[in-house]
N, C-alpha and C positions, 0 to 999 in steps of 0.2 A: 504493500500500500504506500510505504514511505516514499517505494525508489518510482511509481507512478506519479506521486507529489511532483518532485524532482526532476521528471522529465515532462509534464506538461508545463512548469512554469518555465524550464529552460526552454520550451517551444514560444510558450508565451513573450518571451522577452525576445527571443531569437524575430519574431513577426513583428514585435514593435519595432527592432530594428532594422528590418527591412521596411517595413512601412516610412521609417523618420530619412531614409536614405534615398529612398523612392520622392518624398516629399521632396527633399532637398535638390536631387534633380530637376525635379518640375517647376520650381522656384527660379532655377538657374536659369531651366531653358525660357521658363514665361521673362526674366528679366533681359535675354539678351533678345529675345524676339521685339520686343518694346524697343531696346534702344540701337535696332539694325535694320530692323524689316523694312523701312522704304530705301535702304542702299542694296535691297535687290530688284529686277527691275524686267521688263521684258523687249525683248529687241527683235526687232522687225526689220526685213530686207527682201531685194528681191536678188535671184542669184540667173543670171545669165552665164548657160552651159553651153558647151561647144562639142557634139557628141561626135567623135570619128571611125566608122565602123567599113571597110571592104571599100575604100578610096569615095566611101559617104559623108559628108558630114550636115549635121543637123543640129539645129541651134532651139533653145527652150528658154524658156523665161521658168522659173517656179518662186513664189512667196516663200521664205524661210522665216523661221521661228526662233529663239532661244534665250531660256534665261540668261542676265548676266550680273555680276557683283562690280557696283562703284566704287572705285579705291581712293578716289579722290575727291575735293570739293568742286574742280571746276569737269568735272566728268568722264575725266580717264576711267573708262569701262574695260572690263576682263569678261570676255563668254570662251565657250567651247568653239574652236575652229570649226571642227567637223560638225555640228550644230545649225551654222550659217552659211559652213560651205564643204558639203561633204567629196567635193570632186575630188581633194583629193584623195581619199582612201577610198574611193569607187576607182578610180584610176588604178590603183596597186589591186585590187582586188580582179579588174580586168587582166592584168597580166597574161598574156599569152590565149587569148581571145582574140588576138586581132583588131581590139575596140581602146580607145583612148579620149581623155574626157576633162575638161578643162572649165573651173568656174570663173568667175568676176562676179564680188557683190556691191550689188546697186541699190540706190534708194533705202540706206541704213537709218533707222531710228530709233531712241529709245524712249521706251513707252514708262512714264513714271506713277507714281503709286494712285496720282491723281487724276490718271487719264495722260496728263500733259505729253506730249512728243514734241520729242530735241534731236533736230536730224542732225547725223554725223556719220562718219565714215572711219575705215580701217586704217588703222594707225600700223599692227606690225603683227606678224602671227608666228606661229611656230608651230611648223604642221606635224614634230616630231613630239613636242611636248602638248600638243590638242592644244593651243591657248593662242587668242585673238588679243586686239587692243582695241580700241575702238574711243574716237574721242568726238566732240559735240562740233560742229561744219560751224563757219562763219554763220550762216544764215542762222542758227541758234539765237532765239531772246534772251538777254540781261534776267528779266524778270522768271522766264522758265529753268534757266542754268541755276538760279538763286534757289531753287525749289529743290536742287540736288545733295540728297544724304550719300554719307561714304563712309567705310569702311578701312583703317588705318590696319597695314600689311605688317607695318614693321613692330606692331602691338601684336605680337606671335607666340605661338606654345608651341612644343615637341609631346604630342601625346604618347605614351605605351600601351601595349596590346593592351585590352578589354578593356581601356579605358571607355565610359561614356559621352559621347558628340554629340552637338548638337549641332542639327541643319536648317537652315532657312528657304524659303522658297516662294515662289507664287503659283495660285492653280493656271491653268489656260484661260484663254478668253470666253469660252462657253462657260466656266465656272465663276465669273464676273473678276479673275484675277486676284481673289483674295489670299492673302499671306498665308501660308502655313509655317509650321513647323515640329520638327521632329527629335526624336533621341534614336542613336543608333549604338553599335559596339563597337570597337576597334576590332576586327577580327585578322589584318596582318599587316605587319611593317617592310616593303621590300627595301628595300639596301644598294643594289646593283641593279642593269647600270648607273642607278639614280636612285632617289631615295622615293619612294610614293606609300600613299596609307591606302590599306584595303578594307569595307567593310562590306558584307553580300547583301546589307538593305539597303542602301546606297543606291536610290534612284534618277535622282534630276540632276542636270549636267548645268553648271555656272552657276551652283550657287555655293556659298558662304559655310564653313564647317568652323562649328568653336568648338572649345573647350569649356570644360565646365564653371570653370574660372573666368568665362568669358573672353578670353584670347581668341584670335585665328588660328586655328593650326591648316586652312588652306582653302582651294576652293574645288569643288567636282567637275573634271573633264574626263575622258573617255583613251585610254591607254589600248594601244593595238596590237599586237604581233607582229611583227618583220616581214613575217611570211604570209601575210595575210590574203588570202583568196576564197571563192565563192564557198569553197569544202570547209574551211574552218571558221567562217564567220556565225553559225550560231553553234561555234563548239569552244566558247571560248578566247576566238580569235580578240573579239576585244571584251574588255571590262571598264565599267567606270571607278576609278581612281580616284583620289584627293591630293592634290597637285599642293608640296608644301607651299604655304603663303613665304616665305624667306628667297625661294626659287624664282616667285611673280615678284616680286621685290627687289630681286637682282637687275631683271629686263626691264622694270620701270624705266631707270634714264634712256635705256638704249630707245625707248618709246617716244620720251620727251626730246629727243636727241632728233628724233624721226620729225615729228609736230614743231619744231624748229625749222627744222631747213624746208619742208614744206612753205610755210610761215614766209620765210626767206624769198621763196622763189615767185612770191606772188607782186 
């Protein structure tokens, strides 16, 4: 009777502390949703493809889609390359089909938590590390650029395995684009050739991953295979990733560097 005492209050106590632990997550992620959610954001474009198959070529207009995280105040944006413009990994995935396929994206905007749209254009991409830049056109208002929340890179954490994250996001436009957010697991840390965080709930690409602490620890793009073609694209060939925020942080200047001599040459 004693040792049943014993082990239901050691369950009892056991559940309280999971329950005050579970709370304290939920605290964390409801306070960083409050003071991040409108520096995620949606971005809209149109992608002119250039299809080349058996001495054919055919050209397509299509509307793309993709979340992205604001890093800065005056609207330096980060989304997924392959997101806004998948030619290139449709390209490696033709490999040896005899078909070759080339985008340009046009008519770039970002869509803000208020509706507002600030056209802007591709600043610098990295079709090896999936990561876009994307910054607000001249044609942008004073008054709409004012309206832009962001997200500081170099406010960073290094999380360990099963640590708890939290992600930010927006629904689609049928879902009237309201904020969500999540808790997820750290489930693996790769090393080589590069350093990326893995976790298998891990679904929307460009947005924002903290830490419990409220740090960055990075933002979600989409990691591919080398060898990637038609056979192992749903086996694997690619995964979404969490691209460390310290790594987007490096290429910053080389961005601002780019938005410069643009700038320059006008």
């Amino acid at each position: 009777m004693k040792n049943r005492v014993v082990v239901s209050v050691f369950l009892a106590l056991a559940a309280s502390a999971l329950c005050s632990v579970q709370a304290g997550i939920k605290r964390d992620a409801s306070k960083i949703q409050k003071q991040h959610n409108q520096a995620v954001v949606w971005v809209e474009g149109v992608l002119k493809m250039q299809i080349s198959s058996q001495g054919q070529t055919q050209n397509q207009d299509q509307e793309v889609t993709s979340l992205g995280t604001v890093i800065s105040d005056d609207g330096l944006t980060v989304v997924p390359n392959s997101s806004l413009n998948p030619s290139g990994m449709m390209a490696q995935m033709m490999r040896g089909m005899g078909m070759s396929m080339s985008g340009e994206l046009t008519d770039v905007k970002l869509l803000l938590a208020d509706g507002t749209e600030v056209p802007a254009y591709v600043v610098l991409k990295d079709e090896d590390l999936d990561i876009a830049f994307l910054a607000p056109s001249d044609e942008a208002e004073e008054e709409d650029l004012s309206k832009l929340r962001s997200i500081d890179l170099s406010d960073s954490s290094k999380p360990e395995l099963l640590d708890e994250l939290v992600v930010l996001g927006r629904m689609p436009k049928y879902m009237n684009r309201e904020e969500f957010v999540t808790i997820v697991r750290l489930g693996s840390i790769i090393e080589k050739p590069r350093t990326f965080y893995f976790s298998n709930t891990l679904s929307s690409m460009g947005v924002p991953v903290f830490a419990a602490n409220g740090k960055l620890v990075g933002i979600s793009v989409l990691r591919r295979a080398a060898n990637l073609d038609m056979s192992n694209m749903n086996r694997g060939g690619v995964q979404a990733v969490i691209l460390p925020a310290e790594d987007i942080d490096e290429m910053v200047q080389q961005a601002r560097d780019e938005i410069k001599r643009r700038a320059d040459e006008k």
